[in-house]
Each structure stands twice: as C-alpha cells, then as structure tokens.
C-alpha positions, 0 to 999 in steps of 0.5 A, spaced: 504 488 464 506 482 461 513 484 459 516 481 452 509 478 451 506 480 444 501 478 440 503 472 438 504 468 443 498 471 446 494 468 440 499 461 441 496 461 448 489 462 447 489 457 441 492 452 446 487 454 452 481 453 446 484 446 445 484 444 453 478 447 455 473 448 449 469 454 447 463 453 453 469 453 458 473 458 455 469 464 457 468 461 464 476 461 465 477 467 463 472 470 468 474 467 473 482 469 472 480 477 471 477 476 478 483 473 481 487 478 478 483 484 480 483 481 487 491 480 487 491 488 484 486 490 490 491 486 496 498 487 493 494 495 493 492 494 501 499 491 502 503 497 499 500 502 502 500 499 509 507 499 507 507 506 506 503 508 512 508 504 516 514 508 513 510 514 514 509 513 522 516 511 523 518 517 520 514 521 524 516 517 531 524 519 528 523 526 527 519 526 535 525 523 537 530 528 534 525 534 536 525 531 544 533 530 543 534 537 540 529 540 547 533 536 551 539 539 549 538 545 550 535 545 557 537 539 560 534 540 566 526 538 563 523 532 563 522 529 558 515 529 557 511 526 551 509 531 546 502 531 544 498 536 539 496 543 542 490 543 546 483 545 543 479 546 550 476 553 551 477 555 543 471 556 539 471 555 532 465 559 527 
C-alpha cells in the first residue's frame, strides 16, 4: 500500500509527529486520518464502479447496435424498431 515504505521510515515519521503534535493530540490525528482514508477508499469504490457500470452499459448499447445492423441486413425491408426484453403479460409464474 505504501510502496518502498519500511518500518523505519514508518517509526522516523511517527517520532517527527510525536514531536509536532505531542501524546494528547497524537491519537486524535490518527483517528481522523483513518477516517479520511476509509472515506477516500469508499468514493474511489463508488467511482470505479460507476466507471465499470458505464463500460458495462455501452457495451451493451454497442452489441444492440451490431444485432439491429445484423437484422437490418438480412431483411432490409423491416423498420428498425427498438429492441426490448419478451413481454411477460399473460404468463404465469408458480
């Protein structure tokens, strides 16, 4: 997670912040950076996977595209119509 960061530089800036900021303040900064990293991971978690939805969706939309091209192509003479999912009225389920 933190790249080439051993226990030594870890324990170098843990010293320098017990120096700035003292023993009663240190806990209080350490709280508040767990929460401000848990809040990053959690919207850099929202953001990847409204990016995947999107990627998700448009290739969905291009295989809709190449399905009504292969259509059209084999009967030229149909409208192009939207394509939507089988229709479930009259069907009975249980």
């Amino acid at each position: 997670m933190f790249g080439s960061l051993g226990v030594p530089e870890l324990m170098l800036i843990f010293a320098v912040a017990l120096i700035l900021f003292g023993p009663r303040k240190l806990p209080q900064i350490g709280k508040t950076f767990g929460r401000a990293l848990g809040e990053f991971r959690r919207a850099s978690n929202d953001f990847k996977r409204t990016i995947e939805e999107e990627v998700a969706v448009d290739e969905i939309r291009g295989v809709e595209r190449d399905l009504r091209a292969s259509v059209k192509e084999l009967d030229p003479t149909r409208p192009s119509e939207p394509l939507s999912p089988p229709s479930t009225e009259g069907r009975e389920d249980g």
